[in-house]
Phi, psi and omega in degrees: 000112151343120145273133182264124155317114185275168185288326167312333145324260161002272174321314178315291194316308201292310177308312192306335191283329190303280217313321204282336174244045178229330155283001121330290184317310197291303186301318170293325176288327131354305178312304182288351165080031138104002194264157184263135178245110191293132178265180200304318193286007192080334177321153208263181153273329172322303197300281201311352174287329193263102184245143206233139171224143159224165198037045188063005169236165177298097174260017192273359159283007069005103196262103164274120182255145172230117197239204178220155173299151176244174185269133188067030171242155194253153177303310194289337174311294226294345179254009165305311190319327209263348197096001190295119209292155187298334159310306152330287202299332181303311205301330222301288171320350159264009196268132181302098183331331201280319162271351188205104141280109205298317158299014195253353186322077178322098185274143195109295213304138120320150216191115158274126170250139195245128177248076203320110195295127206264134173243172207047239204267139176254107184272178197290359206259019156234198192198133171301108163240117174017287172356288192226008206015051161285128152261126188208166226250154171311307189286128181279156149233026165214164166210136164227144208249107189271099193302286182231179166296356154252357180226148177231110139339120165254124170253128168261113199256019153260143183068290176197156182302166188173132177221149165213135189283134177239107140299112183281181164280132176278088150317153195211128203213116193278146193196130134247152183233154170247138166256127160255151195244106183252347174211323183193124169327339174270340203260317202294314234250318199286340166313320174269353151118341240236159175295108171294351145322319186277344135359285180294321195279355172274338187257009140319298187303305201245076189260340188253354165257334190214121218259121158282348186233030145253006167331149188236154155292088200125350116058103177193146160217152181226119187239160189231124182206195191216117191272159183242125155245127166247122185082215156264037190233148180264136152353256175183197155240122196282221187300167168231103191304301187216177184195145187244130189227114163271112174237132175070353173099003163259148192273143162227108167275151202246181125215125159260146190217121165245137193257309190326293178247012180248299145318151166273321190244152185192127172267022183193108189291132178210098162235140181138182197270125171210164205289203194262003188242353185082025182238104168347105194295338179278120135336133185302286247232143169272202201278330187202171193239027173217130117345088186250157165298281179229198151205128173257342133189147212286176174271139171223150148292348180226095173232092156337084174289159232254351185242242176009303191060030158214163181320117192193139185306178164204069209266083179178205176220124156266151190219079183315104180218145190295162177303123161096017183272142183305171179226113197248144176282163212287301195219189172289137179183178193236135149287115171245000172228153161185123211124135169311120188236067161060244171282357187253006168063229165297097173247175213178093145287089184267139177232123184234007158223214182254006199232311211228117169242152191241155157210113194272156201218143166085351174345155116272324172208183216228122193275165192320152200050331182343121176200170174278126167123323155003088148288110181261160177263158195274137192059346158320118187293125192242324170209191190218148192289150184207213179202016207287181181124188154260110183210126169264005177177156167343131150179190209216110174259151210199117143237162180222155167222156197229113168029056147086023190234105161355113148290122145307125170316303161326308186239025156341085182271086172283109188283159185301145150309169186286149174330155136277137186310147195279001161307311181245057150244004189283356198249336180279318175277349161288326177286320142292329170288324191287344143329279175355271184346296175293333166287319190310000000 
């Protein structure tokens, strides 16, 4: 009894036939004792050793065309256009989301068809193309679909359909930069030419130390990090290992430290950012629970309200922003409030001990799941800045009581998440000096 051959087969058999007469090829050159032997088309063997293969097959062996998704086309449009036989185009419906969703099809993505290149007589099943006079067959017998910049699709378009996923490799390329600061940490980094993630990724690291938008001129920081590459082309930015952030002429020092992979054996798991001392840079509490402009006004006991006209404690800080900026909570905490509260307009009351309550005031709308009885996370979005209330604009009215007594928001004294265990500091202060080092 005949056994039917899977397409996945097919696709082997076939590489295997390429590899196996390309390890021919290699062998006749051998044969020949290193003397160069002219092929058919006048190339040398020299030429013909070098051979480049991506997504696993020879592609100099190949006429490749390359385009971008267009708006409203569909996979089965683009591979009618192409030549891809109608039998092929049928299979699309069958393809499993987990390999392919045909609806995920992007417009602007690129996209390849591979055209097996014709030597000799050009018969009807080919084609000239004008150009470059390349002869290459009507028919593609790959298409790759560049999905994201680390993943590509492979369609095998012979016999019957077959996809398979190529994940490229992430390069990881270690880099310092020193920033001085002459109007803005965004301005220093886009100036030198640097990505403004890292920007964003410094200001994850000292998000509980340093009011990014009290920053000064003159300023400075010199960090040690990691750029993402594919290929050449970049990425993003990866880790950010240390970092020394001069504000005010005070030094604020970062190191990140993982015990996972910097020990070989650690009974305690340890990741995040901590000073030149082991002591934890994040915080119970963040510096603030927005983006913010400005402040627009302090905590007081006697303030002229601005609707009202009358004298009145305020015990909380506005924090002046466009309409609609996330509003994130200070800290790990429970909703115990949510609901129009009179003159504070949309409010969001978070209790996040037994000690420390938050409160957001003035909401325009409330962030998703948000509810009362909510366990939230510390930088988790709870609402968006608004003006319902007594308001004369956007802003974020932001209060805290400390054992049931107001705070000033501003002067806020937050204690550290815990340290490294002094069990891991000979190895955590060995690890900061080669941080140092590397900074220097």
């Amino acid at each position: 009894m005949d056994s039917q051959v899977s397409p996945k087969e097919i696709v082997i058999m076939k590489r295997l036939l390429l590899i196996s007469f390309h390890v021919l090829l290699l062998l006749l050159l051998v044969c020949c004792g290193g003397k160069e032997v002219v092929t058919e088309d006048g190339s040398t063997s020299a030429d013909a050793a070098e051979i480049r293969y991506e997504y696993g097959i020879p592609i100099d062996s190949f006429y490749i065309v390359e385009d971008k998704v267009g708006s409203g086309e569909s996979l089965g449009k683009i591979f009618y256009r192409a030549g891809v036989p109608a039998h092929i185009v049928s299979q699309l419906t069958s393809l499993r989301s987990e390999d392919f969703d045909v609806r995920q099809l992007r417009v602007g993505n690129t996209y390849l068809f591979f055209y097996p290149l014709v030597q000799g007589v050009v018969g009807a099943d080919t084609v000239v193309y004008e150009q470059d006079s390349v002869a290459h067959a009507v028919v593609p017998e790959y298409f790759v679909y560049r999905k994201t910049m680390t993943e590509d699709v492979m369609f095998h378009l012979t016999d019957s359909l077959h996809v398979e996923k190529q994940i490229k490799k992430v390069i990881r390329r270690p880099r310092q930069s020193i920033l001085t600061i002459e109007s803005s940490l965004w301005q220093a980094a886009v100036g030198q030419g640097l990505s403004p993630e890292l920007v964003l990724e410094l200001s994850e690291v000292y998000a509980w130390t340093i009011d990014f938008f009290g920053l000064q001129k003159g300023d400075s920081i010199s960090v040690y990090y990691e750029e993402l590459y594919v290929d050449t082309t970049f990425l993003g930015v990866g880790k950010i290992y240390a970092s020394h952030f001069f504000a005010s002429s005070v030094p604020h020092k970062a190191y990140l430290f993982d015990s996972e992979s910097m020990l070989d054996s650690a009974d305690v798991y340890i990741n995040g950012y901590f000073d030149e001392n082991g002591k934890n840079l994040k915080k119970a509490f963040l510096k603030a629970p927005l983006n913010y402009r400005r402040i627009s006004s302090t905590f007081t006991y006697a303030r002229k309200h601005p609707i009202y006209k009358t004298v009145r404690p305020h015990t909380g800080v506005d924090y002046a922003a466009p309409m609609g900026t996330p509003v994130v909570a200070l800290g790990d905490g429970k909703v115990i409030e949510k609901g129009y509260k009179g003159g504070g307009g949309n409010t969001i009351k978070i209790r996040h001990n037994s000690t420390y309550t938050t409160a957001y005031l003035h909401l325009s709308k409330y962030g998703k799941g948000i509810n009362v009885g909510t366990q939230v996370k510390q930088g988790q979005v709870i609402g968006y800045v608004g003006s319902t209330g007594a308001s004369t604009g956007p802003h974020l009215d932001f209060r805290v009581w400390k054992n049931g007594t107001p705070v000033n928001p501003l002067t806020l004294e937050s204690p550290s998440a815990e340290p490294v265990p002094n069990r891991c500091m000979s190895d955590y202060l060995r690890h900061v000096a080669r941080m140092d080092s590397l900074l220097r």
